[in-house]
C-alpha positions as CSV (number, residue, x, y, z in Angstrom):
1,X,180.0,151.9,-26.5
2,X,179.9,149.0,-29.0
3,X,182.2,149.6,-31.2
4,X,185.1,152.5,-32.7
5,X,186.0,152.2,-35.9
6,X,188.4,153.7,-38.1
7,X,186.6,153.0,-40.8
8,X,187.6,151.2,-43.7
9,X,190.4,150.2,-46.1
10,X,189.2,152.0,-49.0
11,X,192.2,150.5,-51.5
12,X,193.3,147.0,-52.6
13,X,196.1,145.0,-50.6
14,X,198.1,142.7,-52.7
15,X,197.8,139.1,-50.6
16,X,199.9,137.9,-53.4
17,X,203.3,139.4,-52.7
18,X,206.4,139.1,-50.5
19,X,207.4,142.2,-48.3
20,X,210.6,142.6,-51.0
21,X,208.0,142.0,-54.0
22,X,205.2,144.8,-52.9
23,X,208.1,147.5,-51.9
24,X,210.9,146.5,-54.6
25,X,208.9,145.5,-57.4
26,X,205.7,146.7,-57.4
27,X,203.3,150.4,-57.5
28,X,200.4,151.1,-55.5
29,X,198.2,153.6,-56.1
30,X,198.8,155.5,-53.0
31,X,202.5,155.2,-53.4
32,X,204.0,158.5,-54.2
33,X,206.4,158.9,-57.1
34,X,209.5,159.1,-56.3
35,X,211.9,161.9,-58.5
36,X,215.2,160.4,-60.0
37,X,218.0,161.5,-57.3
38,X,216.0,160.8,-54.2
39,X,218.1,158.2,-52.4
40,X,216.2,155.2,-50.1
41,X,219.0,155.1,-47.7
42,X,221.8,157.3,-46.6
43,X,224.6,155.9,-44.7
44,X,225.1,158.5,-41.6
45,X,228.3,158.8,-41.0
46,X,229.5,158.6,-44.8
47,X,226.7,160.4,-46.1
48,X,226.8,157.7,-48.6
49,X,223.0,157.3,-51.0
50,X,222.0,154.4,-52.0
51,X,218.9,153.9,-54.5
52,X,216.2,151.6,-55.3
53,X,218.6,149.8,-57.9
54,X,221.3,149.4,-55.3
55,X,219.1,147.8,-53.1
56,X,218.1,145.4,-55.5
57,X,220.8,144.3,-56.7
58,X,222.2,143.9,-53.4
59,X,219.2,142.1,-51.9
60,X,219.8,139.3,-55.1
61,X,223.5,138.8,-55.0
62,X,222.8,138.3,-51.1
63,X,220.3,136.0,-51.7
64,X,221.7,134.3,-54.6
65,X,224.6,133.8,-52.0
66,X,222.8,132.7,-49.1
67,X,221.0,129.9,-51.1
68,X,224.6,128.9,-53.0
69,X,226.9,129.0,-49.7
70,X,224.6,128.0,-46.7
71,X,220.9,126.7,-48.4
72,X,218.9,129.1,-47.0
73,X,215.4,127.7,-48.2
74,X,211.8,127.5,-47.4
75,X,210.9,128.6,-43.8
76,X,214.9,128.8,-42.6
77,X,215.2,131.2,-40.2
78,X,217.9,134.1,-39.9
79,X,218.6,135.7,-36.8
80,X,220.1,139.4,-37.3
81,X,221.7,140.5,-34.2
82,X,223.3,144.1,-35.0
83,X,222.5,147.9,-34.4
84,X,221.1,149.6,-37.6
85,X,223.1,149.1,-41.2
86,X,222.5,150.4,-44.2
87,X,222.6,146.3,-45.5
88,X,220.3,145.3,-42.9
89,X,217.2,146.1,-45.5
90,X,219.0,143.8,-47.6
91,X,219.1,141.1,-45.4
92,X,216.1,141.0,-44.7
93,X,214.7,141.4,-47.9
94,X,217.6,138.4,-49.4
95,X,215.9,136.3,-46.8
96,X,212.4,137.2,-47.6
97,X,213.2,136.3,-51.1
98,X,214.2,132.9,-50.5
99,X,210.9,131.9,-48.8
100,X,213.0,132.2,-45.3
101,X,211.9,134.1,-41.7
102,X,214.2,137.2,-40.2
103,X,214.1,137.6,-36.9
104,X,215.5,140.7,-35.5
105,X,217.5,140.6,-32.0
106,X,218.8,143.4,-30.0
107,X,222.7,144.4,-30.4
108,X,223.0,144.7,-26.6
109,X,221.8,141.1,-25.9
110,X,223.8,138.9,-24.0
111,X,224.7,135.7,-25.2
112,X,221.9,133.4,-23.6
113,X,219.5,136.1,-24.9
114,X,220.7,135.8,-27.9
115,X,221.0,131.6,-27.3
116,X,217.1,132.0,-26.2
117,X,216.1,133.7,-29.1
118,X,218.6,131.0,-31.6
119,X,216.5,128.1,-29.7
120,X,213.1,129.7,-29.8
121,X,213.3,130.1,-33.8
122,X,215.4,127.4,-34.5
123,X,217.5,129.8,-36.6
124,X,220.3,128.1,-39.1
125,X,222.6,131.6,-40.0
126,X,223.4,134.7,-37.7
127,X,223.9,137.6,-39.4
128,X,226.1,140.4,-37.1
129,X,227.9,143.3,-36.9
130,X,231.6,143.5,-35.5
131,X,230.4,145.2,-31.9
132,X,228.4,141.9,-31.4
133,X,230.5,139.5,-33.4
134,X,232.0,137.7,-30.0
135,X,228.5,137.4,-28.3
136,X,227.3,136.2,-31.6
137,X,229.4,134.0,-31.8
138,X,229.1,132.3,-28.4
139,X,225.4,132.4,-28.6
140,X,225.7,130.6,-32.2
141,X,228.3,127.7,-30.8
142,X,225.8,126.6,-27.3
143,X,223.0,126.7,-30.2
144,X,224.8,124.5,-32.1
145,X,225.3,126.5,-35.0
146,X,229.3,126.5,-36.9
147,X,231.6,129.5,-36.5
148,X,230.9,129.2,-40.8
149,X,227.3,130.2,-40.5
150,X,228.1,133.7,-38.5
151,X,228.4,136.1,-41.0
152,X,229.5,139.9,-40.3
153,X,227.8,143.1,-42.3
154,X,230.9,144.6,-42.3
155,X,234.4,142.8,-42.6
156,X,236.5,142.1,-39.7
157,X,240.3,142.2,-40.2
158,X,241.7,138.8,-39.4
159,X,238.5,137.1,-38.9
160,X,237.6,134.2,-40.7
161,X,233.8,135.3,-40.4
162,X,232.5,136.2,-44.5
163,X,231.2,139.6,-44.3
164,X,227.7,140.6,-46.2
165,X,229.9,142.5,-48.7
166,X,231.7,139.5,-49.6
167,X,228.8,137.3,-50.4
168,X,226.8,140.5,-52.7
169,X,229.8,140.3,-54.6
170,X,229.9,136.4,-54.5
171,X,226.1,136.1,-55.4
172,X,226.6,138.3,-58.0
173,X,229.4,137.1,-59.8
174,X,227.7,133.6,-60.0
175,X,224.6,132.6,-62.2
176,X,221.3,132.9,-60.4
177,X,220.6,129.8,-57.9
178,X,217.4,130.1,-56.7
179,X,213.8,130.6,-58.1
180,X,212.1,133.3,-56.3
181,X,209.1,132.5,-54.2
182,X,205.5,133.4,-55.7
183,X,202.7,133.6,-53.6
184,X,199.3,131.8,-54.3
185,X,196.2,134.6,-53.9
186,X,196.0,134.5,-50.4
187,X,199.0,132.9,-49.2
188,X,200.7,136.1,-48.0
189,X,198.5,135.9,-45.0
190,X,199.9,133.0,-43.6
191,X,203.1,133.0,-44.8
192,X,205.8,134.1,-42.0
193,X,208.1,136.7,-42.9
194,X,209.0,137.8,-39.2
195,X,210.0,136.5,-36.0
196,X,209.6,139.5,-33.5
197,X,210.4,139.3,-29.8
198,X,207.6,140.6,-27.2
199,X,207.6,139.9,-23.7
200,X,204.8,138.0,-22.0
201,X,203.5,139.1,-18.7
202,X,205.3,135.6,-17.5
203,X,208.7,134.0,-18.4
204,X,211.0,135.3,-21.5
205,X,210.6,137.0,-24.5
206,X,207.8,135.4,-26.8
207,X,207.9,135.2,-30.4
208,X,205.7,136.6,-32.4
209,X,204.5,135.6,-35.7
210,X,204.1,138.2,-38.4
211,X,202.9,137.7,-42.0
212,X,204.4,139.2,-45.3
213,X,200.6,140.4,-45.5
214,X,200.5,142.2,-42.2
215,X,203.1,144.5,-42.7
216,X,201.9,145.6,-46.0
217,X,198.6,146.5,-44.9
218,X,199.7,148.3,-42.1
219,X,201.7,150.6,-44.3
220,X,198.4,151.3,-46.8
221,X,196.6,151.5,-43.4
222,X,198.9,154.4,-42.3
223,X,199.0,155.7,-45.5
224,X,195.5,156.0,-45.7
225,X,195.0,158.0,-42.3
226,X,197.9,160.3,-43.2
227,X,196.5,161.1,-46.8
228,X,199.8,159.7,-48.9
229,X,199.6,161.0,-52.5
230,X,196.6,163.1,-52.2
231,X,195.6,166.9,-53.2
232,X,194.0,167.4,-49.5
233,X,196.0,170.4,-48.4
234,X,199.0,172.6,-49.7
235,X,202.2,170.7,-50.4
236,X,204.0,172.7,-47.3
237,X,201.4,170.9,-45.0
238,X,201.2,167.6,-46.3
239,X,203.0,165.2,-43.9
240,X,205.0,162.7,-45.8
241,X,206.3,163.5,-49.1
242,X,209.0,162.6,-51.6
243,X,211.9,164.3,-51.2
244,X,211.7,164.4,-47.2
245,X,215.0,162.9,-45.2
246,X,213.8,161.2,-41.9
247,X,216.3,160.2,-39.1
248,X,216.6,156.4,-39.5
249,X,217.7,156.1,-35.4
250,X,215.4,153.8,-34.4
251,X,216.2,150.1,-34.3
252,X,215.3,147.5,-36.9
253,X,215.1,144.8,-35.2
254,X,211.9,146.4,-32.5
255,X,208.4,146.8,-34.3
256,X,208.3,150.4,-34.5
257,X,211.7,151.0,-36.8
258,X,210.8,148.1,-38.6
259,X,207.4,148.5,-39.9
260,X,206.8,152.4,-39.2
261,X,210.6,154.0,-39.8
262,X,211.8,151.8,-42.7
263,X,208.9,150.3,-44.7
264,X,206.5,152.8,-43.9
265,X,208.6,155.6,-45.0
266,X,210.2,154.1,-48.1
267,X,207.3,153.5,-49.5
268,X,205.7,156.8,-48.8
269,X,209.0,158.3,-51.1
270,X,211.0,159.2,-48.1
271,X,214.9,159.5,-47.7
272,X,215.6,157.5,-44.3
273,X,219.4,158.5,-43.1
274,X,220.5,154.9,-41.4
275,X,221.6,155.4,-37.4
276,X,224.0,152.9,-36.3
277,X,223.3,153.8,-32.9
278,X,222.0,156.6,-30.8
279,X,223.8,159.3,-29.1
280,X,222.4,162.3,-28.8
281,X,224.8,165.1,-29.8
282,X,225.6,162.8,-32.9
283,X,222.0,162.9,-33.4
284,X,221.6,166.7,-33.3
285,X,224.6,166.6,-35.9
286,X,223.0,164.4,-38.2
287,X,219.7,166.5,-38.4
288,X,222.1,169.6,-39.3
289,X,223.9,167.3,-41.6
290,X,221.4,165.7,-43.9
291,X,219.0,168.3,-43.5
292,X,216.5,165.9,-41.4
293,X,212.6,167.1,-41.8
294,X,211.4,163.8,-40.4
295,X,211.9,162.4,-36.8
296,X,210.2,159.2,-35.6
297,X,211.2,158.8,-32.1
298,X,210.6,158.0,-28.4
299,X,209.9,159.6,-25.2
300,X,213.8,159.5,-23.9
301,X,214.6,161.5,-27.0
302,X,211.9,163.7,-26.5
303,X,213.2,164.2,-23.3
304,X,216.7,165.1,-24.2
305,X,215.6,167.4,-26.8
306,X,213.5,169.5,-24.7
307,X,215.6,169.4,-21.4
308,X,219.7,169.0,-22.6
309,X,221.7,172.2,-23.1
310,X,223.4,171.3,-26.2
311,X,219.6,171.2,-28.1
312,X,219.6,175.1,-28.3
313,X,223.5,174.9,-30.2
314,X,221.3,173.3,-33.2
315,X,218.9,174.8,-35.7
316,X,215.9,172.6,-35.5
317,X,213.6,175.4,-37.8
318,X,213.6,172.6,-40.4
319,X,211.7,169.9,-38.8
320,X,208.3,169.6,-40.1
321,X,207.1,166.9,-38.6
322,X,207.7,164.6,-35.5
323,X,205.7,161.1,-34.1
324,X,206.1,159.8,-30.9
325,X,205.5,155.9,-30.3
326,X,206.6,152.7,-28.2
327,X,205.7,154.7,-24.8
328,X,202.6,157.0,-23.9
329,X,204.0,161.0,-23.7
330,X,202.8,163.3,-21.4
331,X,200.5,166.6,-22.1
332,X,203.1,168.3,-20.5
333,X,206.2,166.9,-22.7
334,X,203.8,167.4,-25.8
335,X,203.3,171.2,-24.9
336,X,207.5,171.9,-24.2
337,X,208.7,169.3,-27.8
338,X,206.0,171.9,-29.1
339,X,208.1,174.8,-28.3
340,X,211.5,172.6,-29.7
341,X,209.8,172.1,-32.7
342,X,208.2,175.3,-33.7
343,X,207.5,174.5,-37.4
344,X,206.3,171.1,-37.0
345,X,203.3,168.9,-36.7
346,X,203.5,166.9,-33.5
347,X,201.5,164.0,-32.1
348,X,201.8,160.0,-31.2
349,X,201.0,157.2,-32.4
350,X,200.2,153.9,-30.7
351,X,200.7,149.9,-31.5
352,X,202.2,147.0,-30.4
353,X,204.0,143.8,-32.5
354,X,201.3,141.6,-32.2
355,X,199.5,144.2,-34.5
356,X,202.7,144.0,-36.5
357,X,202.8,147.5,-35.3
358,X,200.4,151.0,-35.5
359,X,196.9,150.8,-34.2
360,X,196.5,154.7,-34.4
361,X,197.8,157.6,-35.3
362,X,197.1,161.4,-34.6
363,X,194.7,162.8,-36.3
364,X,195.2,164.9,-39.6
365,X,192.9,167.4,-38.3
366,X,195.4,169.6,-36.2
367,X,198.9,170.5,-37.0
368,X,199.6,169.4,-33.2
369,X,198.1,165.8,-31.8
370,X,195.6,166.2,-29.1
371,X,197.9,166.8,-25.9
372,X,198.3,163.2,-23.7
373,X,196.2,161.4,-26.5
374,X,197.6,158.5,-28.6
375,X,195.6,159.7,-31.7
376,X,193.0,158.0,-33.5
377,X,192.3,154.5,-35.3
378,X,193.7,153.5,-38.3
379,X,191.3,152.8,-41.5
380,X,190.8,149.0,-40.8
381,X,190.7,148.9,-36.8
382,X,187.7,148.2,-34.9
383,X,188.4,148.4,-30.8
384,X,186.2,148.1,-28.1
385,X,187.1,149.2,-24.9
386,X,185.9,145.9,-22.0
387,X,185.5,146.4,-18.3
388,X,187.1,144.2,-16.1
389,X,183.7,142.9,-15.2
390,X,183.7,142.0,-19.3
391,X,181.3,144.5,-20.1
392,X,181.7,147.1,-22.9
393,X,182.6,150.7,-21.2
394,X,181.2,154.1,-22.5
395,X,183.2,157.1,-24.1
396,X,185.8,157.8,-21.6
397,X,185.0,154.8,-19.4
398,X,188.3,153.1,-18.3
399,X,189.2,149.4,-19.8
400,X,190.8,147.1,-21.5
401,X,191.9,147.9,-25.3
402,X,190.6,145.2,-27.7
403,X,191.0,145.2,-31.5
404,X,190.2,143.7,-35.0
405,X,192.9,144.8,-37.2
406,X,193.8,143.6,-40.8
407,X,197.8,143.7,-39.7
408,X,196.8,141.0,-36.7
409,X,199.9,138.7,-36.0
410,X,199.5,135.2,-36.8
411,X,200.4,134.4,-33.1
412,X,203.2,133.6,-31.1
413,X,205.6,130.9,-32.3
414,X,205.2,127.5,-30.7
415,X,203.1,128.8,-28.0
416,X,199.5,127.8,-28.1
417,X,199.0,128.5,-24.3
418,X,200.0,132.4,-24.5
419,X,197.9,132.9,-28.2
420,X,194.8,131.9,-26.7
421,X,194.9,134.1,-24.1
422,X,196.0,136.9,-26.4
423,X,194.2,136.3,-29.6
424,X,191.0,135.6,-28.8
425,X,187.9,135.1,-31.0
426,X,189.8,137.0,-33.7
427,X,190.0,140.3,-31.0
428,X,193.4,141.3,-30.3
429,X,193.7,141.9,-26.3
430,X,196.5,144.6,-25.8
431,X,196.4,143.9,-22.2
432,X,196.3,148.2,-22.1
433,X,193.6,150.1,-20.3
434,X,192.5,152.9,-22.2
435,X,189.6,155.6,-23.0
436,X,188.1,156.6,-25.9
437,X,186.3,160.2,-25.9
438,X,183.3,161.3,-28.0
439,X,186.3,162.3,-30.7
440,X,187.8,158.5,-31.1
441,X,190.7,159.8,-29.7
442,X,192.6,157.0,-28.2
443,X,194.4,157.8,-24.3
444,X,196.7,154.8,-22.5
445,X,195.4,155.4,-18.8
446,X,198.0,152.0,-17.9
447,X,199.1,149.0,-18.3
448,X,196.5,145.6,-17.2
449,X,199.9,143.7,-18.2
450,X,202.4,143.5,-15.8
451,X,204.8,144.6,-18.9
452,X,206.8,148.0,-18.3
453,X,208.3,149.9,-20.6
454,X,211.8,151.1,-20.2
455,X,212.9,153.9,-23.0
456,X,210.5,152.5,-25.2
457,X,211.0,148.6,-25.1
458,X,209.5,145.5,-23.0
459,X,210.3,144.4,-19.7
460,X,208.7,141.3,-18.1
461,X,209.1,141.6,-14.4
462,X,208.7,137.6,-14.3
463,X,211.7,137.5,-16.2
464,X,214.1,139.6,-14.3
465,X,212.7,137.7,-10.9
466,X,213.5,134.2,-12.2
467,X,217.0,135.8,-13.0
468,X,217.0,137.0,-9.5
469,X,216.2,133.4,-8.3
470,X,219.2,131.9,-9.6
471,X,221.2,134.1,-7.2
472,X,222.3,131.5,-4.2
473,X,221.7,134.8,-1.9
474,X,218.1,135.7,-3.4
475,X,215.0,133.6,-1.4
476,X,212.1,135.6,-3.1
477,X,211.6,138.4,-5.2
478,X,209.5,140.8,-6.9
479,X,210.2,143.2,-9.9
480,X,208.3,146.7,-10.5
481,X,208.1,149.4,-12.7
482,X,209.3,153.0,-11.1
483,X,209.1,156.1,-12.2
484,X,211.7,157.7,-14.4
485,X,212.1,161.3,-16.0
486,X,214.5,159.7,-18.8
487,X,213.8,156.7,-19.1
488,X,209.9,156.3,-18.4
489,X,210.0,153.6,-15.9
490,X,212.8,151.3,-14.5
491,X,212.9,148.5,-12.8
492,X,213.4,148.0,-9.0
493,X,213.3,144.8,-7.0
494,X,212.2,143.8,-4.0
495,X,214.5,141.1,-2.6
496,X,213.7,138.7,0.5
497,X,217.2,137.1,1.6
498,X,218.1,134.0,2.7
499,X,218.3,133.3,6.2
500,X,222.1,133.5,6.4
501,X,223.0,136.0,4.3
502,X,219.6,138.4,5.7
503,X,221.7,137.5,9.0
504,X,225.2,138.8,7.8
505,X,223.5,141.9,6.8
506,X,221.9,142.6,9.8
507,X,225.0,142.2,12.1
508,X,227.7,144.0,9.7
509,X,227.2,147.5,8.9
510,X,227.8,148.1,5.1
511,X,227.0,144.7,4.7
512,X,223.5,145.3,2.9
513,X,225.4,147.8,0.1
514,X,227.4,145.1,-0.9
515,X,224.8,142.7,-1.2
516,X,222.5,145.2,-3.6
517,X,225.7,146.0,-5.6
518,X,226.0,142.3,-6.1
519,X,222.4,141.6,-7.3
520,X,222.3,144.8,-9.5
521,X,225.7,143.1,-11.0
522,X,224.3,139.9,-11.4
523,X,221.3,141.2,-13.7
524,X,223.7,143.2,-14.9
525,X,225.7,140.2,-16.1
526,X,223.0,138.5,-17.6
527,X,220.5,141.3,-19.1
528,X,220.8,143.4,-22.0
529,X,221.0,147.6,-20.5
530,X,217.5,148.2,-20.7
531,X,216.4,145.3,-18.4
532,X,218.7,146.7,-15.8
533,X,217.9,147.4,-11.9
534,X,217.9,150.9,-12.4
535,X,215.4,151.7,-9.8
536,X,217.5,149.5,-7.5
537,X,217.0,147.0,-4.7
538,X,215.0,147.0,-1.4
539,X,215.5,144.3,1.0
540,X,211.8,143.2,2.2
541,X,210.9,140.6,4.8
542,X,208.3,138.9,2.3
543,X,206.9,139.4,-1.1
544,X,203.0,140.1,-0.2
545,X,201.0,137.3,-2.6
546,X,197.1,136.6,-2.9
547,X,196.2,132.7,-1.7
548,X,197.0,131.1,-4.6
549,X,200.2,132.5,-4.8
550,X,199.7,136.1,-7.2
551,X,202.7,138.3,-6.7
552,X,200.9,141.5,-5.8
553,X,203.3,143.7,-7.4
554,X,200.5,146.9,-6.9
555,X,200.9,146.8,-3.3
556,X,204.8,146.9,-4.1
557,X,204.7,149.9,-6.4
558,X,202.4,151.5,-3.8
559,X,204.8,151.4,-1.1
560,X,207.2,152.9,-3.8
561,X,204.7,156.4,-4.3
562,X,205.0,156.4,-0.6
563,X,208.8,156.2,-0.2
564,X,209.0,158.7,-2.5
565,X,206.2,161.2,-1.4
566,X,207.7,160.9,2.2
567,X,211.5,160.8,1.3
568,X,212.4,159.3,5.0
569,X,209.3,157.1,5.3
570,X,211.3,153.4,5.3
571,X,209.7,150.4,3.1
């Protein structure tokens, strides 16, 4: 096999526009029409709409008080640390406007996550939510940045923090301050509107750099493989239409609720219903609530819906349509959400954020996605599938993943080193293995990278271990993913003491308990939830390595299969 295409972008991309300019202020052809009355936005709990109108006004009196009250210019970067809110869109869009760069962190950081990801960006304004106000804060002060320049979506009694309420009506009161941004033809390729965190298969979260253009393609590129706006088939079976309410649950700051949930689906003349956070009960309310006939979601949620008693307390006849992405899904969990979701078309999808998210999609062809498969290339994509011996692999030949895509990040931030190994010769490496069959259909067989996913989102094993290291008990250690029915995977190190304390524990009975509880605390202390020991800790003599010093974390996870094929074999 050569090549796989998904063939081309048959309509015009604007390389002219700002993300806020092409979905605020602009048509495309393939953009459906959307009635008077259909809302952009709900607000969950309050059930509150909120219109194309209301967004832009808010998204100028935000900026117009951005640029008067903190000079948010030209390349600034924001940081937006907070769980889904309905002005989050805003925010981003207020920054956009001003020529800045939003960069999205996650709500349950720590504060030197949150300090990492300040530094990486150089970020000059946090933008919060109560729940993370303190962390925000005490990330923002060891960054440098004033108490002033933290600013809260919603007001906090007492608190001297200005909320994103107050500046809309600020910005708006006052005359306009800034002059909008235009793009020279071209210049929305290179032009950074995003700072998104991945994890490299070494060290901390990287930043990577996405373009106002990439975004915008993507969406026509997924609007093109799902047939937006066209006579195809009945209007019963068409997939994404005007006048449908998806569940907004995922989060805005990760790749997938970003590009797929909220742009993606706004543009195709969708009602998205903003999640602060999820739980699932709330969520099965919410669907009965707003009528949901959308769900974007991820395998975890999958899993609760097909396996958790209170599921079958809902009506769930009016879902139409469900995607699963951010982790591969079993055949198996395929055929039982099947059986949830009797009245819908079901598949996956599959991308990453250095493709500024969806390579492929399942296919239109079927009203359910071929079971295990991660569906097919998007109009745009070429991949080729490369042996480890660098040779091109045959129809359902094992390899590595390797695309040319329109949406192609610009690279990671600041970090030549880790772009050239990833971006190479205008090929995108996903660091996947993967087969194609005879069908393009795309199936993740595993990951090259030593990257796991846990419910969804990235965990470096490098990064837990140099955690790990910093523990005056810990000698050596060695992170891997395990198998997890809710979660996907988790991670579980392998720990080699310290002389001393690998002493202690072998003369005092108990002793070795207290000493895993203490490590699991420790990266409990310092990680955000997901990164967590989950899978626990196993003591180990010595981390097995190659000669020039590899961890060789497969002989690790090997030993793992064993334990738990042979429940009293020891490690």
């Amino acid at each position: 096999m050569v090549h796989v295409s998904g063939g081309p972008v048959d309509y015009s991309v604007p390389d002219d526009l700002t993300i806020p300019q092409f979905f605020l202020d602009s048509h495309h052809p393939l953009r459906p029409t959307r009635k008077p009355g259909i809302p952009w936005l709900i607000e969950d709990a309050t059930a509150r709409p909120i219109d194309l109108e209301q967004l832009r006004t808010r998204t100028f009196g935000l900026a117009n008080a951005l640029q008067a009250r903190f000079g948010i210019k030209e390349n600034d970067v924001v940081v937006l640390f907070s769980p889904n809110h309905v002005d989050y869109p805003p925010a981003i869009w207020a920054t956009h406007r001003l020529g800045g760069i939003v960069s999205g962190a996650n709500p349950g950081y720590t504060a030197d996550e949150v300090l990492h990801q300040i530094q990486t960006t150089g970020a000059t304004l946090v933008i919060t939510h109560p729940v993370s106000l303190r962390t925000a804060v005490a990330a923002a002060r060891q960054a440098g940045i004033p108490d002033a320049r933290v600013v809260v979506f919603d007001e906090v009694p007492g608190s001297a923090h200005v909320s994103v309420e107050a500046l809309v009506r600020e910005g708006l009161r006052m005359d306009r301050c800034f002059l909008e941004r235009k793009l020279k033809p071209g210049e929305a390729k290179s032009k950074i509107a995003f700072l998104n965190f991945s994890s490299g298969t070494t060290g901390k979260p990287k930043a990577v750099a996405i373009s106002h253009y990439a975004p915008i393609v993507n969406v026509i590129q997924m609007a093109l493989h799902n047939k937006i706006n066209r006579d195809d088939c009945a209007w019963e079976d068409r997939r994404y239409r005007p006048g449908d309410v998806a569940t907004g649950i995922l989060p805005l700051y990760h790749i997938y609720g970003l590009i797929v949930s909220l742009h993606f689906l706004i543009f195709c003349g969708v009602t998205l219903v903003v999640v602060p956070r999820f739980n699932f009960t709330d969520f099965l309310q919410s669907i009965s609530r707003h009528k949901i006939t959308l769900l974007m979601l991820v395998p975890p949620q999958i899993v609760l819906l097909c396996k958790h008693p209170a599921t079958k307390e809902y009506d769930l006849s009016g879902i139409r349509y469900m995607i699963c992405g951010a982790a591969p899904l079993s055949a198996d969990l395929m055929n039982q959400i099947a059986e949830v979701l009797p009245n819908a078309q079901i598949g996956q999808g599959y991308g990453m954020t250095e493709a500024s998210a969806s390579i492929s999609m399942f296919s239109t062809d079927a009203k359910i996605g071929v079971p295990g498969g991660a569906g097919r290339l998007l109009p745009g994509v070429v991949a080729r599938v490369v042996k480890a011996d660098g040779t091109l692999a045959g129809f359902n030949e094992p390899g590595e993943l390797q695309v040319k895509i329109p949406s192609q990040a610009l690279g990671y931030w600041n970090n030549e080193e880790a772009t050239r190994e990833t971006f190479l010769d205008g090929w995108l490496r996903t660091g996947d293995e993967v087969t194609i069959n005879e069908d393009k259909e795309l199936f993740i067989v595993d990951r090259l990278k030593e990257i796991m996913k846990v419910k969804g989102f990235q965990v470096a094993p490098a990064e837990l271990e140099a955690c790990l290291l910093n523990m005056p008990e810990v000698a050596d250690a060695c992170v891997v993913a395990v198998p997890h029915d809710y979660s996907g995977e988790v991670p579980l190190a392998f720990v080699v003491l310290h002389a001393h304390v690998a002493k202690r524990v072998a003369e005092h009975p108990g002793e070795a308990e207290k000493v895993k509880a203490a490590i699991i605390k420790f990266v409990a202390d310092n990680k955000v939830a997901y990164k967590h020991l989950a899978g626990g800790v196993e003591f180990i003599d010595a981390i097995p390595k190659n000669p020039s010093g590899k961890l060789l974390r497969r002989v690790l996870r090997d030993r793992v299969l064993e334990m738990r094929a042979k429940p009293k074999a020891k490690l």
